[in-house]
TORKOL-4160 file (C-alpha; in steps of 0.2 Angstrom, whole numbers, padded with zeros to 4 digits, m for minus):
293
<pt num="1" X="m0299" Y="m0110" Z="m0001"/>
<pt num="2" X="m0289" Y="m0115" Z="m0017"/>
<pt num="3" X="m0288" Y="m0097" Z="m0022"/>
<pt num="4" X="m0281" Y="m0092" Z="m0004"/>
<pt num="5" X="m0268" Y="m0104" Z="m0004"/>
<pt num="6" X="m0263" Y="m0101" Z="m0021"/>
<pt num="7" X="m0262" Y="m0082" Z="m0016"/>
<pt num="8" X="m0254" Y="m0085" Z="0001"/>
<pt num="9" X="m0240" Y="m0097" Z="m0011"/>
<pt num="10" X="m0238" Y="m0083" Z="m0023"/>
<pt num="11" X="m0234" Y="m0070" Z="m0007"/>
<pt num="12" X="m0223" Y="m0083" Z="m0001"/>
<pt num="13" X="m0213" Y="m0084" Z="m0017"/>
<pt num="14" X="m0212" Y="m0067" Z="m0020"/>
<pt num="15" X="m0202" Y="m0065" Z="m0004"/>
<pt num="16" X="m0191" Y="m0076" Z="m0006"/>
<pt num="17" X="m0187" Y="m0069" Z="m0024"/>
<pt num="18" X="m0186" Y="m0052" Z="m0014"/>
<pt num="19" X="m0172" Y="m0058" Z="0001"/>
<pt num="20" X="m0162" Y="m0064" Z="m0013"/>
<pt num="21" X="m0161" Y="m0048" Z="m0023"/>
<pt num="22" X="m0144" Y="m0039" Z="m0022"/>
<pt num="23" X="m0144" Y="m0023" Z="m0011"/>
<pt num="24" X="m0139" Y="m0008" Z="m0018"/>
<pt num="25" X="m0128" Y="0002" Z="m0004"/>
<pt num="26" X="m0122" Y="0019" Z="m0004"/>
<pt num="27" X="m0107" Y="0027" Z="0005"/>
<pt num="28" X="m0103" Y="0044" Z="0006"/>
<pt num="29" X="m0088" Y="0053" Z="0010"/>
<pt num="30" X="m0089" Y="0072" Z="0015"/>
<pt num="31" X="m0079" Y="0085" Z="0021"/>
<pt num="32" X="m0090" Y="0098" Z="0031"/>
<pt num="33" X="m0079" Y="0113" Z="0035"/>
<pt num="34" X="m0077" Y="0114" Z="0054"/>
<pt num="35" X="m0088" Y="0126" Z="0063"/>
<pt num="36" X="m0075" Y="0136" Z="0070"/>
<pt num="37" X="m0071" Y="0146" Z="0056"/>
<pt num="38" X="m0075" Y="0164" Z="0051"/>
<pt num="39" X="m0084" Y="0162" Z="0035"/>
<pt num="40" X="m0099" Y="0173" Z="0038"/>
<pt num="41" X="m0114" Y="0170" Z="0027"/>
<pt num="42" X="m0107" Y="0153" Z="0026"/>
<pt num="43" X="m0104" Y="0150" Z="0044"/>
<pt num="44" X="m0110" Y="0134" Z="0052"/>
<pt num="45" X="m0128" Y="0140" Z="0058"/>
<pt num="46" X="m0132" Y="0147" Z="0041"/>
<pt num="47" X="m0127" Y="0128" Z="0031"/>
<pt num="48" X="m0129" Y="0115" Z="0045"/>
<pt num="49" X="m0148" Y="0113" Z="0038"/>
<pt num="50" X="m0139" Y="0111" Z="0018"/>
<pt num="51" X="m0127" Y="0098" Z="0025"/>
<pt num="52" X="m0140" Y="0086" Z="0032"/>
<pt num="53" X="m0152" Y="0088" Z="0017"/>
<pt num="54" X="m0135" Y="0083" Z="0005"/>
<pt num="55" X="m0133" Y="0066" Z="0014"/>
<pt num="56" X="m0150" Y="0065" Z="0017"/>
<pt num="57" X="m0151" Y="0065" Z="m0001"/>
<pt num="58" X="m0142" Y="0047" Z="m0005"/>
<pt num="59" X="m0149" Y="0039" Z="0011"/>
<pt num="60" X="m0131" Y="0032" Z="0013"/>
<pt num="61" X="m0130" Y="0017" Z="0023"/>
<pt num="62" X="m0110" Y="0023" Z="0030"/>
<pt num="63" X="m0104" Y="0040" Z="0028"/>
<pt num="64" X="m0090" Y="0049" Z="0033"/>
<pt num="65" X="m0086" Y="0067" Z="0037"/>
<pt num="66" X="m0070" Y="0076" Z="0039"/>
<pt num="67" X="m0067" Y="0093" Z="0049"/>
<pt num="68" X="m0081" Y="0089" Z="0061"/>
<pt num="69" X="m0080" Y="0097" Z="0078"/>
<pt num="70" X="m0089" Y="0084" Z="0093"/>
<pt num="71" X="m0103" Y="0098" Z="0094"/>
<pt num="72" X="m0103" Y="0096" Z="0074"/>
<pt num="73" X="m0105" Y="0075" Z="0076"/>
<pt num="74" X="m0117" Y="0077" Z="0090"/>
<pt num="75" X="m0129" Y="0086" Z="0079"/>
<pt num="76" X="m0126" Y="0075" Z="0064"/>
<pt num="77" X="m0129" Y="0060" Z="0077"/>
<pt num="78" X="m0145" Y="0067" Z="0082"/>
<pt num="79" X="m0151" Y="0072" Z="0065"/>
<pt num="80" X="m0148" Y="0053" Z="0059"/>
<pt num="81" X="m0154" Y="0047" Z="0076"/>
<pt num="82" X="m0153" Y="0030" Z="0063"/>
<pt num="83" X="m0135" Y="0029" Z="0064"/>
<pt num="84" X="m0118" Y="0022" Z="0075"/>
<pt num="85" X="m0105" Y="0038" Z="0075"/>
<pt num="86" X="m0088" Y="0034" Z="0079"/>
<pt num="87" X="m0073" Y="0046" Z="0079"/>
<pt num="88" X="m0063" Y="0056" Z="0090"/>
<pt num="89" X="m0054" Y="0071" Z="0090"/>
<pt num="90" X="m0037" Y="0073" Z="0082"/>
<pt num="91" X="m0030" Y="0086" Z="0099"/>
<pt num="92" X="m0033" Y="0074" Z="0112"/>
<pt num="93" X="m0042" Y="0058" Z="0107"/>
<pt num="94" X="m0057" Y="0062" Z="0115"/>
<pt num="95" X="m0068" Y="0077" Z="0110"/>
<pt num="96" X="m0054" Y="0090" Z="0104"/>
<pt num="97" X="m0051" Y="0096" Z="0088"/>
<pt num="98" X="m0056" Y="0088" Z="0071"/>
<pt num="99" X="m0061" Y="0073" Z="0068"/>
<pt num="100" X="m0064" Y="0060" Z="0054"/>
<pt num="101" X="m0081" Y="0053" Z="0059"/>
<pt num="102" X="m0090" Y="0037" Z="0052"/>
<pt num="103" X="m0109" Y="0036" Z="0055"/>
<pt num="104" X="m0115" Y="0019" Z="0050"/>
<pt num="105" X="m0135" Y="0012" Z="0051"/>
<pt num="106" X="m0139" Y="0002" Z="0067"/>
<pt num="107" X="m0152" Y="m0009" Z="0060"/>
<pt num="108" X="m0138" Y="m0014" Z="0046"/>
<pt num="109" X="m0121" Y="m0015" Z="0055"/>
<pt num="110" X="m0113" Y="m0020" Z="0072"/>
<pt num="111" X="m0099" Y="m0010" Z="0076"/>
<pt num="112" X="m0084" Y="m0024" Z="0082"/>
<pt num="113" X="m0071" Y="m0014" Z="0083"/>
<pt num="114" X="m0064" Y="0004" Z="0079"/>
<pt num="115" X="m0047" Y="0017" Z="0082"/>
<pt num="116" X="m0039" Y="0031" Z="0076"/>
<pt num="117" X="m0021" Y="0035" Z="0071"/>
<pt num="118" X="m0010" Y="0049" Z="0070"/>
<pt num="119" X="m0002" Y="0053" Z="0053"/>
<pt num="120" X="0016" Y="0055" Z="0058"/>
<pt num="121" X="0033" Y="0046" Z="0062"/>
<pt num="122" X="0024" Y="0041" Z="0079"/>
<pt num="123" X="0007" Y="0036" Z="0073"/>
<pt num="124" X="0000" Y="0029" Z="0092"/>
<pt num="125" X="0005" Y="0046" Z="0100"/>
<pt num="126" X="m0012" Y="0057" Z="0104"/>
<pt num="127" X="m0009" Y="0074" Z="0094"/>
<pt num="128" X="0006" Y="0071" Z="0082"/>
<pt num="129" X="0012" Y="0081" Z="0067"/>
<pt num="130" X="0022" Y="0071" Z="0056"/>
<pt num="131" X="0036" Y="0077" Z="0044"/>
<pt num="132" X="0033" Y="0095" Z="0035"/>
<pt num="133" X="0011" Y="0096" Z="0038"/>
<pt num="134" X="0005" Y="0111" Z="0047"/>
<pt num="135" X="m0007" Y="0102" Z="0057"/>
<pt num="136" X="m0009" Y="0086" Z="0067"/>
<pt num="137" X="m0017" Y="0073" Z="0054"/>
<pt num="138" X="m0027" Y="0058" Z="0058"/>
<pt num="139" X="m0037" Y="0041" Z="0051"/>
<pt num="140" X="m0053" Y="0034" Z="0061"/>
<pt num="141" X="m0057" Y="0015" Z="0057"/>
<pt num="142" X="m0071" Y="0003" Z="0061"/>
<pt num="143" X="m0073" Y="m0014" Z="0059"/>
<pt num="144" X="m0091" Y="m0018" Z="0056"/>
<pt num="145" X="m0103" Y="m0033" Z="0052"/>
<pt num="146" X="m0115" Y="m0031" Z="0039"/>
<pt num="147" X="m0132" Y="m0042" Z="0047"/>
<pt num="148" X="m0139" Y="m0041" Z="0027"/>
<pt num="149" X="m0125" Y="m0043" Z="0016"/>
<pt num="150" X="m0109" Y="m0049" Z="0008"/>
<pt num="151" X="m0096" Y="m0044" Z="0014"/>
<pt num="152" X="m0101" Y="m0049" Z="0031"/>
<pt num="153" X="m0086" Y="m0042" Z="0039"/>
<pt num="154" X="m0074" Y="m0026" Z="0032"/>
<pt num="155" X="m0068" Y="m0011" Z="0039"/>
<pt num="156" X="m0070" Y="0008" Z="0034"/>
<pt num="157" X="m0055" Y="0018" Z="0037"/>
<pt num="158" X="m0057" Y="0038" Z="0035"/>
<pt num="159" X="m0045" Y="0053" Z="0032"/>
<pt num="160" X="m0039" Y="0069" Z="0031"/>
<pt num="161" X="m0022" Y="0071" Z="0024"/>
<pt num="162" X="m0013" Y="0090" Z="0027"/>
<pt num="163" X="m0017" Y="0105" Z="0016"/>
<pt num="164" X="0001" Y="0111" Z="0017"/>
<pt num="165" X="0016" Y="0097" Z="0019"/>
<pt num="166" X="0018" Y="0089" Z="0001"/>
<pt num="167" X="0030" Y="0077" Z="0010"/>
<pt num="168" X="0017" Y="0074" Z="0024"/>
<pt num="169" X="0004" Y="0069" Z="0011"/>
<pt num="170" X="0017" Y="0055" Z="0003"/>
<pt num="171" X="0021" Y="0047" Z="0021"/>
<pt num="172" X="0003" Y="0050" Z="0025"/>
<pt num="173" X="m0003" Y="0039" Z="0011"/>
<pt num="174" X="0012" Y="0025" Z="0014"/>
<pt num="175" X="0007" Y="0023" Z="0033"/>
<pt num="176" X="m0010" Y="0023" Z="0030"/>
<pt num="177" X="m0008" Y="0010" Z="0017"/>
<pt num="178" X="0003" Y="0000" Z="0026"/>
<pt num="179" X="m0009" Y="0001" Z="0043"/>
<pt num="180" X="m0023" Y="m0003" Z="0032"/>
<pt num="181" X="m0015" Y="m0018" Z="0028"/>
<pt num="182" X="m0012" Y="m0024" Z="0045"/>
<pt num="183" X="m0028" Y="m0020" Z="0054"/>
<pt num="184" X="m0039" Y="m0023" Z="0042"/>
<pt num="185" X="m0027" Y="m0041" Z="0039"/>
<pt num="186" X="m0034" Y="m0046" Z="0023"/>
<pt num="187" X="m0054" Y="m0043" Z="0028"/>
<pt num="188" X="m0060" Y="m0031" Z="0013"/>
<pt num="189" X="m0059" Y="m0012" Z="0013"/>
<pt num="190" X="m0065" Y="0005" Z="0011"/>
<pt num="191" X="m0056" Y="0021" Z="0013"/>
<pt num="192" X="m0063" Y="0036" Z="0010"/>
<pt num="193" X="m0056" Y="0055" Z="0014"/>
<pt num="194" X="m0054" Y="0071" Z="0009"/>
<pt num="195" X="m0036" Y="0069" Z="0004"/>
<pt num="196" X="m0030" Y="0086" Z="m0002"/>
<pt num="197" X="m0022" Y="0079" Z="m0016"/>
<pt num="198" X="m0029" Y="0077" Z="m0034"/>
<pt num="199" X="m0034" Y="0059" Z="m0039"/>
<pt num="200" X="m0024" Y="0058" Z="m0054"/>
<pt num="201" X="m0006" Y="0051" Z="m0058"/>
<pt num="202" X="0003" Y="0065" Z="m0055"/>
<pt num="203" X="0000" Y="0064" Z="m0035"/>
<pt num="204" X="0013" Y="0053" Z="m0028"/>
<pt num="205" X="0000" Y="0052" Z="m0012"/>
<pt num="206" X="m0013" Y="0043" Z="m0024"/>
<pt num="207" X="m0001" Y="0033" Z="m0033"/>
<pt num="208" X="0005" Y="0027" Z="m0016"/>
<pt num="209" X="m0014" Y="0019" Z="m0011"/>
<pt num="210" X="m0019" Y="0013" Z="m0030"/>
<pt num="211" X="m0003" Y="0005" Z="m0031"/>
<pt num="212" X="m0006" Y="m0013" Z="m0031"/>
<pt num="213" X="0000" Y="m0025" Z="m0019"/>
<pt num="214" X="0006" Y="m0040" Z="m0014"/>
<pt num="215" X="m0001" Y="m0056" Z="m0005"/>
<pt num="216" X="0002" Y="m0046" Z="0012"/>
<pt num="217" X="m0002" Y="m0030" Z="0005"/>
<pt num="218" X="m0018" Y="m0023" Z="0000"/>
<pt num="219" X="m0023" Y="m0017" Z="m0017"/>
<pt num="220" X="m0036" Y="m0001" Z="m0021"/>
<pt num="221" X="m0049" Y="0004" Z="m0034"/>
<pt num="222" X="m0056" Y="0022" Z="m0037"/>
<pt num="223" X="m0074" Y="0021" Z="m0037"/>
<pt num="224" X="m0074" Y="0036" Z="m0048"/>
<pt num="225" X="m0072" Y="0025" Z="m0063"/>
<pt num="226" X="m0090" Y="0021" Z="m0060"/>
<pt num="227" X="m0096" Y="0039" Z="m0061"/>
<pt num="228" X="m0109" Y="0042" Z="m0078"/>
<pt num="229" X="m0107" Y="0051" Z="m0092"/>
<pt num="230" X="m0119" Y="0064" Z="m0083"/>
<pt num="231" X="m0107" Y="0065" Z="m0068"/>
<pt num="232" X="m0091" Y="0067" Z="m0078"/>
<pt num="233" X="m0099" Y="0080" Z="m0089"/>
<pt num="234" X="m0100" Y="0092" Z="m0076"/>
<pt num="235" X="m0083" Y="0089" Z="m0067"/>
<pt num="236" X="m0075" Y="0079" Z="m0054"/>
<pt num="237" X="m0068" Y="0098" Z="m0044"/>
<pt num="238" X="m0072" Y="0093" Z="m0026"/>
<pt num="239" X="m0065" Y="0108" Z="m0016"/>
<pt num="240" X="m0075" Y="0124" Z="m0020"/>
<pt num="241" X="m0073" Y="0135" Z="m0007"/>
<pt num="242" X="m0093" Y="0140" Z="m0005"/>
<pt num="243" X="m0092" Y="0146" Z="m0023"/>
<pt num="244" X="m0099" Y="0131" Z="m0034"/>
<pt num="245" X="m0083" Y="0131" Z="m0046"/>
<pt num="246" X="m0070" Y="0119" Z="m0042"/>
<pt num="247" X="m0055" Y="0120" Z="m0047"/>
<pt num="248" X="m0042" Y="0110" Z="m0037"/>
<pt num="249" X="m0046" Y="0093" Z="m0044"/>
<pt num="250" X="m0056" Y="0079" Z="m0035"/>
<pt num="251" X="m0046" Y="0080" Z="m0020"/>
<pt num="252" X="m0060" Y="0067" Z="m0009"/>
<pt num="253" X="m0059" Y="0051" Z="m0014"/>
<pt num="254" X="m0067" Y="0033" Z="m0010"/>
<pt num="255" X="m0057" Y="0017" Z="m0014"/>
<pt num="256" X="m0061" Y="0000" Z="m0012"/>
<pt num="257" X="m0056" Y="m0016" Z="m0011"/>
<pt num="258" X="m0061" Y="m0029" Z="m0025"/>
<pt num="259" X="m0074" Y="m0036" Z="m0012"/>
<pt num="260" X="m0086" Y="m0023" Z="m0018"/>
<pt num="261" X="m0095" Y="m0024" Z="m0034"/>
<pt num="262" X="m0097" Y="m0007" Z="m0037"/>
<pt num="263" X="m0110" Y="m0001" Z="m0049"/>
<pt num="264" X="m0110" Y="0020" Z="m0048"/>
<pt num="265" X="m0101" Y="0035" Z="m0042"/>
<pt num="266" X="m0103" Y="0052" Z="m0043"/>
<pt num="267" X="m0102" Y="0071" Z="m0035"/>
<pt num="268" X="m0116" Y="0077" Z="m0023"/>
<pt num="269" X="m0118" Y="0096" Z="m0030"/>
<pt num="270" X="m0133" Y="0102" Z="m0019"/>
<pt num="271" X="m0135" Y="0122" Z="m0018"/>
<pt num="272" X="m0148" Y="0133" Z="m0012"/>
<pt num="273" X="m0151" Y="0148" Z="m0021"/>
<pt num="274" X="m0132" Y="0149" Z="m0022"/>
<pt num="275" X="m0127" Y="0144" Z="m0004"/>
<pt num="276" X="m0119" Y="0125" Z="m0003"/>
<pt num="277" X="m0118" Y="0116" Z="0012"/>
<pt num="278" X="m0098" Y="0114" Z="0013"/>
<pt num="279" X="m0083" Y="0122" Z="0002"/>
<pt num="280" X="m0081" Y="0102" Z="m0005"/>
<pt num="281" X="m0094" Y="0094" Z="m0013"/>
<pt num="282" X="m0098" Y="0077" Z="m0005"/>
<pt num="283" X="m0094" Y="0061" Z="m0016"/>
<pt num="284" X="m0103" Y="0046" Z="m0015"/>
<pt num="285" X="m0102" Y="0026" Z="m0022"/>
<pt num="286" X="m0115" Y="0014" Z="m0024"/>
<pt num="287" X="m0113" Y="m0005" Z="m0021"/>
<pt num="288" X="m0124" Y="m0020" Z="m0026"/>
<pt num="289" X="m0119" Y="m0032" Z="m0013"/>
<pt num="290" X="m0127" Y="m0051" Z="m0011"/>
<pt num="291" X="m0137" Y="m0053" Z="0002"/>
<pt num="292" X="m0132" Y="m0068" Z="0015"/>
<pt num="293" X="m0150" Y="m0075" Z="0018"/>
């Protein structure tokens, strides 16, 4: 009887060393190439398998994808039948056109709240193009509860900054900075995208969101600092157009606030026999966040 008290203690104690262990938490961010296109060998059908198994890979607890079409997030919603999706499309804030989706586990988070943007001069008007981009540009948000873990309550915006306007990019990154700021409304944050626009100082667009800020304001980190000797060894390219060579720079990001004790980083680099799952790799960042019980 001693010995199965002693044992059933033991079990006990062990538990309750194991509730307060951190949690390590991944996010991804992953820009998917919209199925529309006419990319042959590489069209959607031949790589949609590729794109599950690369966020598969890092069992992410959020992840976000940009240039998904509603059919796109409807697949990736029953594949991680595990997972919230929340996002609309960019034409008509509904199901048309791209969007910037956010897939968060159900048994972890409650969704409290979410929205989407336009990245123009008249950001609440469904469909905008702002100053010089080529297409309408937008930012997906949503407010969520964490039921293990501190923070207990932050938001996750998502973007896709334009391809072609260089001025579009720069007010891009002011109003999504400034909108951060005020729907987030100090509560920490994390943006991730695929912001066509190196992450280096030369980019006004990134020295726009890494910029710090004040009381009101709302100040960033680049979880890339994070990344490993490994990681940084074999380039932070990002965009690389289905041939596995990037040269543009590490155009997707993932900043944070300082509510996020991040502890690793890096560049998702899955291929197949030299087929990839997207023309960008996807990025990820791990977290180790206290628990709350």
């Amino acid at each position: 009887m001693i010995g199965k008290i002693l044992a059933l203690t033991m079990l006990v104690a062990l538990a309750a060393i194991a509730a307060d262990e951190p949690v390590d938490t991944t996010v991804m961010s992953f820009n998917i190439r919209y199925a529309g296109a006419n990319d042959g060998i590489n069209s959607w059908p031949n790589r949609r398998d590729l794109v599950r198994r690369a966020i598969a890979n890092h069992r992410p607890a959020i992840f976000g994808v940009q240039e998904c079409l509603w059919d796109q997030g409807v697949e990736l919603r029953e594949a991680f039948a595990d997972y919230s999706m929340t996002g609309a499309g960019r034409d008509d804030g509904d199901q048309k056109g791209e969007m910037c989706a956010i897939f968060t586990r159900k048994d972890r988070y409650q969704v409290l709240d979410q929205g989407i943007f336009w990245l123009s001069e008249t950001p609440d008007v469904v469909g905008s193009r702002g100053w010089d981009a080529a297409l309408p540009r937008i930012a997906g948000w949503v407010k969520l509860q964490d039921r293990w873990c501190d923070p207990d309550t932050f938001f996750v915006f998502n973007t896709h900054f334009d391809h072609m306007g260089t001025i579009a990019r720069e007010k891009s990154a002011e109003l999504l900075k400034e909108r951060m700021a005020t729907i987030a409304a100090g509560l920490p944050v994390i943006l991730m995208g695929d912001f066509n626009d190196p992450a280096t100082s030369a980019s006004p667009s990134y020295g726009i969101l890494m910029a710090e800020s004040g009381q009101a304001g709302l100040t960033l980190s680049d979880t890339w600092s994070l990344a490993s000797r490994d990681q940084r060894m074999q380039g932070e390219g990002t965009y690389h157009g289905f041939s596995g060579e990037a040269t543009r720079g590490r155009i997707d990001w993932i900043l944070t606030t300082e509510d996020f004790q991040g502890i690793d980083a890096g560049i998702e680099r899955l291929q197949d026999n030299g087929r990839y799952p997207s023309d960008h790799f996807p990025v990820w960042a791990m977290f180790r966040l206290e628990r709350l019980y």
